[in-house]
C-alpha positions as CSV (number, residue, x, y, z in Angstrom):
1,X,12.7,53.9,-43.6
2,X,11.8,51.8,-40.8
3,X,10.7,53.3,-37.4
4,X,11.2,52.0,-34.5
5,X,9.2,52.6,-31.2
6,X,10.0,52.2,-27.8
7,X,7.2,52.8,-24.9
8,X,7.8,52.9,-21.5
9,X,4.2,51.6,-20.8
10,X,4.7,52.8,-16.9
11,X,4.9,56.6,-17.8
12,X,2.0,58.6,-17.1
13,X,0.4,56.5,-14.4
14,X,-0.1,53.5,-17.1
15,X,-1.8,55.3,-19.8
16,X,1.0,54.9,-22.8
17,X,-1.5,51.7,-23.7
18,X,-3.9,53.6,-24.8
19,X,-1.9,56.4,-26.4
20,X,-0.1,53.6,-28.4
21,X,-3.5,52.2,-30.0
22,X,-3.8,56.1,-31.0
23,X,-0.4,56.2,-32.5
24,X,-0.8,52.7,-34.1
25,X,-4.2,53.1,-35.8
26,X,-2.2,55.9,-38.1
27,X,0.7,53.5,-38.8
28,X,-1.1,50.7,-40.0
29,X,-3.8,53.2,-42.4
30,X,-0.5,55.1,-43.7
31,X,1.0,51.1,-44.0
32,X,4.0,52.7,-42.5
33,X,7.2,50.0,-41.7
34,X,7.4,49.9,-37.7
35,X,8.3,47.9,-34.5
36,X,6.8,48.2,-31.5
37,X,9.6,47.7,-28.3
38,X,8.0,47.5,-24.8
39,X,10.2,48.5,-21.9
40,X,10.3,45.7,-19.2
41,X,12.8,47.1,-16.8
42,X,14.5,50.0,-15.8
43,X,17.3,50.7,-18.7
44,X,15.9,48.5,-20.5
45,X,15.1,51.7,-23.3
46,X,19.0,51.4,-23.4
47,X,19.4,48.0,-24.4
48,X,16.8,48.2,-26.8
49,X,18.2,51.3,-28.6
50,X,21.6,49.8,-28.3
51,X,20.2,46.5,-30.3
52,X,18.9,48.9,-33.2
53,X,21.7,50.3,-33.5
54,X,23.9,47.3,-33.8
55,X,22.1,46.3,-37.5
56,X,24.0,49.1,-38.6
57,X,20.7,50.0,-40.4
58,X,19.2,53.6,-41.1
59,X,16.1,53.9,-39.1
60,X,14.0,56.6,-37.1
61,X,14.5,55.6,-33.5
62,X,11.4,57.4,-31.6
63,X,10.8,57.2,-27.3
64,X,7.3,57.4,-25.8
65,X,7.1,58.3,-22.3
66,X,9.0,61.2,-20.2
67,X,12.2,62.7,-20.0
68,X,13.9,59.7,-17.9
69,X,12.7,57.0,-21.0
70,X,14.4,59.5,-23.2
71,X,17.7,59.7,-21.3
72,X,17.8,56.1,-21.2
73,X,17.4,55.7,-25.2
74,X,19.7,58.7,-25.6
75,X,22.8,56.7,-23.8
76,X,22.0,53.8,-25.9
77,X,22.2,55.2,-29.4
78,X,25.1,54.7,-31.6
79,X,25.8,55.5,-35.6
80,X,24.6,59.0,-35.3
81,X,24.7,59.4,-38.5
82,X,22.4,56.7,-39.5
83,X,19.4,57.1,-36.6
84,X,16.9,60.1,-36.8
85,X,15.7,60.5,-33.2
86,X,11.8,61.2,-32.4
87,X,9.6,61.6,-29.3
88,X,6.1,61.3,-28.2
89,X,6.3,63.1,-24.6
90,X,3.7,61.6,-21.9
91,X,5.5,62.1,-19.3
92,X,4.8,64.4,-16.0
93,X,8.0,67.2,-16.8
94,X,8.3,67.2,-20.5
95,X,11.1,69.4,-20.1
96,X,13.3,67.5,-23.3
97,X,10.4,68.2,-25.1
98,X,9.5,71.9,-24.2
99,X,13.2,72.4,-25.1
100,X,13.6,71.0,-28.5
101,X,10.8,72.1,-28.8
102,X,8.4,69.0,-29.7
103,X,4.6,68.9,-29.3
104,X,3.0,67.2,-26.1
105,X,-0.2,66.2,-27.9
106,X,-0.3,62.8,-29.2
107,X,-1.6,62.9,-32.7
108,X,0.6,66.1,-33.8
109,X,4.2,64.5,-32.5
110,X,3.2,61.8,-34.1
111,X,3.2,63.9,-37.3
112,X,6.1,65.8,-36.7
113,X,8.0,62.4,-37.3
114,X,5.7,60.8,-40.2
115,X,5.7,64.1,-41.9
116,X,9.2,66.4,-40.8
117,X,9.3,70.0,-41.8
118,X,12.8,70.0,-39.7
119,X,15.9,68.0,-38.7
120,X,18.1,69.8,-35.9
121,X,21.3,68.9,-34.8
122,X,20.5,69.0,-31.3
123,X,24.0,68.9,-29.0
124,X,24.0,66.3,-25.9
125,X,26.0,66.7,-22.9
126,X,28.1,64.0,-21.1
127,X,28.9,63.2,-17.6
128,X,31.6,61.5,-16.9
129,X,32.5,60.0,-13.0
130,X,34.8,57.7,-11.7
131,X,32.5,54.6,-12.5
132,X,30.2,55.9,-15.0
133,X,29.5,58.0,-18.5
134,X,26.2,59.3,-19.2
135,X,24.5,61.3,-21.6
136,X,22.0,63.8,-21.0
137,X,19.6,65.9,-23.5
138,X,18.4,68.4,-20.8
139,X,20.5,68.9,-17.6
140,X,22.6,67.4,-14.9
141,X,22.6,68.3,-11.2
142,X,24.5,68.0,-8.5
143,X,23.5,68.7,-5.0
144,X,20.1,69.7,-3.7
145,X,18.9,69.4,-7.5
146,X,19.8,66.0,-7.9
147,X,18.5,65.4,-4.0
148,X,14.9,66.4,-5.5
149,X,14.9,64.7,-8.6
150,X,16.1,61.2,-6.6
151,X,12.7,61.9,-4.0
152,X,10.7,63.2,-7.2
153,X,10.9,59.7,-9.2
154,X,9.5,57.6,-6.3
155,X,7.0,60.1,-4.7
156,X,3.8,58.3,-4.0
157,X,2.1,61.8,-4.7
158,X,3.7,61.8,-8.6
159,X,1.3,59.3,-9.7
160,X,-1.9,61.2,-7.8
161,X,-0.8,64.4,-9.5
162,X,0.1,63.2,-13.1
163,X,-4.2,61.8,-12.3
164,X,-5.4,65.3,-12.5
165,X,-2.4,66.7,-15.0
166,X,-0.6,68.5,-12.3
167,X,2.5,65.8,-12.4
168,X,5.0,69.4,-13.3
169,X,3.8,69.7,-9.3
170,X,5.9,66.6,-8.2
171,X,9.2,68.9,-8.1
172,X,7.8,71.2,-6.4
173,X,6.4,69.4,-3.9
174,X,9.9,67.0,-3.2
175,X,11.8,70.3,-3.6
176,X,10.1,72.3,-0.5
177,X,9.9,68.9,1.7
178,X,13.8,68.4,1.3
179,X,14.8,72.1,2.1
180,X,14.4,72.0,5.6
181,X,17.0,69.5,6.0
182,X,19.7,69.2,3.1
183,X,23.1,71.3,4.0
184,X,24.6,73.3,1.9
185,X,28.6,72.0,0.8
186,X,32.3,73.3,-0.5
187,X,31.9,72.8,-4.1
188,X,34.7,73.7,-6.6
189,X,33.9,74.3,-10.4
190,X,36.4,74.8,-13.0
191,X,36.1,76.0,-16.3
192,X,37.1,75.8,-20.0
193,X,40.0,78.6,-19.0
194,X,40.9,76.8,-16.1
195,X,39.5,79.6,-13.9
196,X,38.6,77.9,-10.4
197,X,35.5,79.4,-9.3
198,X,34.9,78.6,-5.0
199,X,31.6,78.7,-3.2
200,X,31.1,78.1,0.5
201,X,27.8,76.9,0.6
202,X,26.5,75.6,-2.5
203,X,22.7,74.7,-2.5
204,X,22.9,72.9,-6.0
205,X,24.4,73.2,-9.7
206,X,22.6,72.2,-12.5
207,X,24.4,71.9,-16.2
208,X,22.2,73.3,-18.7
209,X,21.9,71.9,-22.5
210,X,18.5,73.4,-23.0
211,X,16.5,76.5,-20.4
212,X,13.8,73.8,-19.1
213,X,13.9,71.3,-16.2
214,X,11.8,70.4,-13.4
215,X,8.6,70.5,-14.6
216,X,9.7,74.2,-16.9
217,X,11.7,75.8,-14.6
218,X,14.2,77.9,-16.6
219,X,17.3,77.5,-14.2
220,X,19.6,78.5,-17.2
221,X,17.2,80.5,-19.2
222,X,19.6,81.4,-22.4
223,X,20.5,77.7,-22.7
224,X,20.0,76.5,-26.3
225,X,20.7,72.9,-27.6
226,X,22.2,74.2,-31.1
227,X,24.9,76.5,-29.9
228,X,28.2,74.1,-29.1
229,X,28.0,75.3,-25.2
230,X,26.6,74.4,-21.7
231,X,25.2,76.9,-19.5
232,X,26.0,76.3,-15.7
233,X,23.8,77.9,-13.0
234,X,25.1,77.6,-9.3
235,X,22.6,78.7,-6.1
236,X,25.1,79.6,-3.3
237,X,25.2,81.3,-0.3
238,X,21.4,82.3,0.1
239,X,19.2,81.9,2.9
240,X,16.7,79.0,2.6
241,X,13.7,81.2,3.2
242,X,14.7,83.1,0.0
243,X,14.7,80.1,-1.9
244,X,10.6,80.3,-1.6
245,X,11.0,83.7,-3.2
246,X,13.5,82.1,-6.3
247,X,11.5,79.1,-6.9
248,X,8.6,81.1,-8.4
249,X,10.5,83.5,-10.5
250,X,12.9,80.9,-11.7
251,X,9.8,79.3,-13.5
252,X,9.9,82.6,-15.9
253,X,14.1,82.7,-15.6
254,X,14.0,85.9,-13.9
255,X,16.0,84.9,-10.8
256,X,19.6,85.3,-12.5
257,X,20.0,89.0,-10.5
258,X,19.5,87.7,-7.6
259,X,22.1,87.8,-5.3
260,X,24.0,84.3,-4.9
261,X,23.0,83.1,-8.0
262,X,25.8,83.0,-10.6
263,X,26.0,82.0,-14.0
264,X,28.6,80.8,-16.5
265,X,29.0,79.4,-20.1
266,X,31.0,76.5,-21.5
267,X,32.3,73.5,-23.2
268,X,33.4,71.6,-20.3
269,X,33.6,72.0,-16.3
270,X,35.1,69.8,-13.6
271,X,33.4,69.8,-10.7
272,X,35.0,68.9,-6.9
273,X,33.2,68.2,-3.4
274,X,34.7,67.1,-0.2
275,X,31.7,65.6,0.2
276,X,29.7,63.1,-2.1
277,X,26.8,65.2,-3.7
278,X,23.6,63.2,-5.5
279,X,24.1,63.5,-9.0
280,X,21.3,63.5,-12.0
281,X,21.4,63.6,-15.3
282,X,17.9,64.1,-17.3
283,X,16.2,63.6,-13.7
284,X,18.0,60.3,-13.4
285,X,20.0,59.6,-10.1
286,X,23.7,58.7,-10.9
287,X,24.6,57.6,-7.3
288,X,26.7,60.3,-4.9
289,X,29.9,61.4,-6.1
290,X,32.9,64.2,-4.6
291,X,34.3,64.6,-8.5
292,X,32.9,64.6,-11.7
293,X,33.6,66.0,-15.2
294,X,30.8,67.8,-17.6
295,X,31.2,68.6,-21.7
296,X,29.8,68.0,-25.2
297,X,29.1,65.1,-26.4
298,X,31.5,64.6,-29.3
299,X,28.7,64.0,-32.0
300,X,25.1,65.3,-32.3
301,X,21.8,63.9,-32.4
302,X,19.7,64.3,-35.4
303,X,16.2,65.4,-34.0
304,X,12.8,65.6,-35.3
305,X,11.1,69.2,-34.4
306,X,8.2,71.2,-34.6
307,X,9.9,74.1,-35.6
């Protein structure tokens, strides 16, 4: 078995350097079969994943960095039946890992792949918009969601706060700053059954594969990776002085009685603004869009977890 490794050496401030001599030290003493791949660009994790891929070879296919370096490797995988996926999280949200769940320390992820005591077959959802398909392991967003996590990747603050291991902050911090002026829009969502549900003035919507994102916030908090379904959470209608109060509890998922925020579970959604919304998937901006379409991912990825 060969293992491949690809390192976004940008996540967490610049540090991945020195958590790679950790992780290498133990592949060469265990003589282990590896390659080291070094992101240069942005996507450049999916090129790299697509390459592997191409040999047609089985192989262990493992991201280090945070939840966008995953996204990208996850759009670039193929043969799903050949590639065991890993991951080394040093990023600031770690929400695909607190999901999964995988550990955030170094040495014991690290383990969790060399030595496996499980292989789940985790689900992945898909985005599809006029221009573009895109996988995502965690979430996608529309709306005030995707606003934040647009602001969030180039905060000059991000880097400061990941310093003193308060980078789960960053979402925060963006979210509160864009509040005071994003406007709330018409959004249409329908459902598996074909049920159109309406809302008047939709804050944000966020497609749920897995209860974390933003930094842990449990948005959809009986989401689970395993089950064959996407949970949908949609904040409408509600004052923007109440969303100081739904922030906080929404960390523990206890916001879901509140009024204006509604739930629902499925296999696939269509989504419809009159106008475009800021869409994200894993964190990543996908450009605005008015229409877009949300499922499963026909095939699942095999997953290397703690548990």
């Amino acid at each position: 078995m060969q293992y491949h490794f690809i390192i976004n050496r940008t996540a967490k401030s610049g540090k991945n350097k020195h958590i790679w001599d950790i992780i290498e030290r133990e592949l060469i003493q265990k003589q282990l079969d590896y390659q080291l791949h070094v992101t240069k660009h942005p996507y450049h994790s999916y090129e790299i994943a697509k390459e592997i891929c191409a040999t047609g070879k089985e192989c262990t296919i493992v991201s280090i960095g945070g939840d966008g370096t995953v996204n990208e490797t996850l759009n670039g995988l193929s043969s799903f039946n050949q590639v065991t996926f890993g991951y080394i999280p040093t990023g600031s949200g770690n929400d695909f890992a607190r999901g999964v769940p995988i550990h955030t320390d170094t040495v014991k992820a690290l383990h969790t792949i060399l030595y496996p005591k499980q292989i789940k077959n985790m689900d992945l959802g898909v985005v599809y918009t006029k221009d573009v398909q895109r996988r995502f392991g965690v979430s996608m967003g529309m709306g005030f969601d995707a606003l934040t996590c647009k602001h969030a990747i180039s905060s000059k603050f991000k880097d400061l706060l990941n310093m003193i291991h308060l980078g789960r902050l960053t979402y925060v911090g963006t979210a509160l700053k864009q509040l005071f002026t994003y406007k709330s829009q018409l959004l249409s969502l329908t459902l598996d059954d074909g049920e159109i549900k309406n809302f008047s003035k939709c804050l944000f919507l966020t497609v749920m594969n897995q209860p974390y994102e933003g930094g842990g916030f449990m948005f959809c908090p009986d989401a689970n990776n395993e089950d064959g379904y996407l949970d949908i959470c949609v904040v409408d209608s509600i004052p923007k002085w109440k969303i100081f109060l739904v922030f906080p509890i929404a960390y523990f998922g206890k916001h879901t009685k509140i009024k204006g925020i509604h739930t629902f579970r499925c296999k696939k959604a269509l989504i419809h603004t009159t106008t475009p919304l800021p869409v994200h998937t894993d964190g990543e901006y996908l450009g605005d869009h008015t229409d877009i379409s949300v499922g499963l991912y026909h095939e699942t990825l095999r997953i290397l977890s703690k548990e």
